[in-house]
N, C-alpha and C positions, 0 to 999 in steps of 0.2 A: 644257921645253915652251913657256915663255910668249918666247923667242926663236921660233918657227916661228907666223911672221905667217898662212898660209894657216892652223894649226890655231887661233889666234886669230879672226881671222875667223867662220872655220865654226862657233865658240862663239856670238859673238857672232849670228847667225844664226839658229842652233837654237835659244838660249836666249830671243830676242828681244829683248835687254837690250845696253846697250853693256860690253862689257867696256876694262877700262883693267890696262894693264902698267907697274907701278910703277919708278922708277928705279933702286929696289936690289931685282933678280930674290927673293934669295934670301931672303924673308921671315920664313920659320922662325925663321929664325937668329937676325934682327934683331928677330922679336918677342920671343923668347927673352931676348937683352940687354936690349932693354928694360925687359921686368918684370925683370930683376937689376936694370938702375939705374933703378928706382921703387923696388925692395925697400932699396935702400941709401941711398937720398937724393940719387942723382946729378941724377935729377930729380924736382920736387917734385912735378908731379902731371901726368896723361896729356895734358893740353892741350900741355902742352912738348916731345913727342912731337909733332906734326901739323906742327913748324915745321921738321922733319926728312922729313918726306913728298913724294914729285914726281910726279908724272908723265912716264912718256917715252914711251909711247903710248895710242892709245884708240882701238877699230873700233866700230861700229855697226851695228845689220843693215841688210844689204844684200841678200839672198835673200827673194825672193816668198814669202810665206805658203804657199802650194800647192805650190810647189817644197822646204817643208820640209816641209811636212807629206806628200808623196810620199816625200820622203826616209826620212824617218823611217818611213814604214811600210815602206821595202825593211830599212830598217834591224834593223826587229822581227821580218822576215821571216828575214834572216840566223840573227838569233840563236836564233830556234824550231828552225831545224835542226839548232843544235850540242847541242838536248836530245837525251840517251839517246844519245848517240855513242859510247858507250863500249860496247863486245858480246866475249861469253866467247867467241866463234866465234873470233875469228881468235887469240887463246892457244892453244887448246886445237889449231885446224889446224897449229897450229906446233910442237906438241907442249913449248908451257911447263905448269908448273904453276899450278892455280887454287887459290886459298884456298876453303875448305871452306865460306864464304860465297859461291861463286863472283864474288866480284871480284877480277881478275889483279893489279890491282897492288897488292891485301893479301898475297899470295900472299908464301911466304919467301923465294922466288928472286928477286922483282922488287923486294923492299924491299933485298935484300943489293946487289942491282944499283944501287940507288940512286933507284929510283922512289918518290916520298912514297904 
C-alpha cells in the first residue's frame, strides 16, 4: 500500500499529519533484522541503525478541513449500514440450514462449505 501515492495522500489528509514513505517499503522485515543484529552485536546500539534510514517520499495535507471532515462523516455513514447485514431470511428462503442458534453460517452445511 505505501507504493499507491493517492492512498498516501488521503492518509496524510485525514490524519492531518504529514506522512513519509521510507526507502526500504518493507519495514517489518528490516525491523526484525535489526533487533537480530542489536541482539548479536552486529551493531552496538540503535543510534547505528538511523544512519541506515531514508526517505524516498513525504505528502502533507492537502484537503480542506471541512472537506474531511464531510468526508469522514459519509464515511461513518457507510459503515453504520453494514451493521446487522447479516439476516436468517434469505438462508432459510433458500431453503439452507440454520444452526440452532439461528446464525447460517454456524450452521453445519455452511461451515462444511467452507464459510468461517
Amino acid at each position: 500500500m505505501v507504493f499507491n501515492d493517492t492512498l498516501m495522500q488521503f492518509q496524510s489528509d485525514v490524519l492531518g499529519v504529514p506522512v513519509v514513505r521510507p526507502t526500504v517499503a518493507e519495514t517489518t522485515s528490516l525491523g526484525a533484522a535489526y533487533a537480530a543484529g542489536l541482539a548479536v552485536g552486529f551493531w552496538a546500539q540503535v543510534e547505528d541503525l538511523r544512519e541506515n534510514w531514508g526517505k524516498d517520499k513525504e505528502w502533507t495535507p492537502q484537503m480542506d478541513k471541512a472537506k474531511v471532515d464531510h468526508e469522514y462523516a459519509l464515511w461513518k455513514k457507510a459503515v453504520t449500514r453494514t451493521f446487522d447485514w447479516r439476516s436468517n431470511a434469505v438462508p432459510r428462503q433458500l431453503g439452507l440450514p440454520v444452526a440452532s442458534n439461528g446464525d447460517p453460517a454456524a450452521s453445519p452445511a455452511a461451515t462444511s462449505a467452507g464459510f468461517p
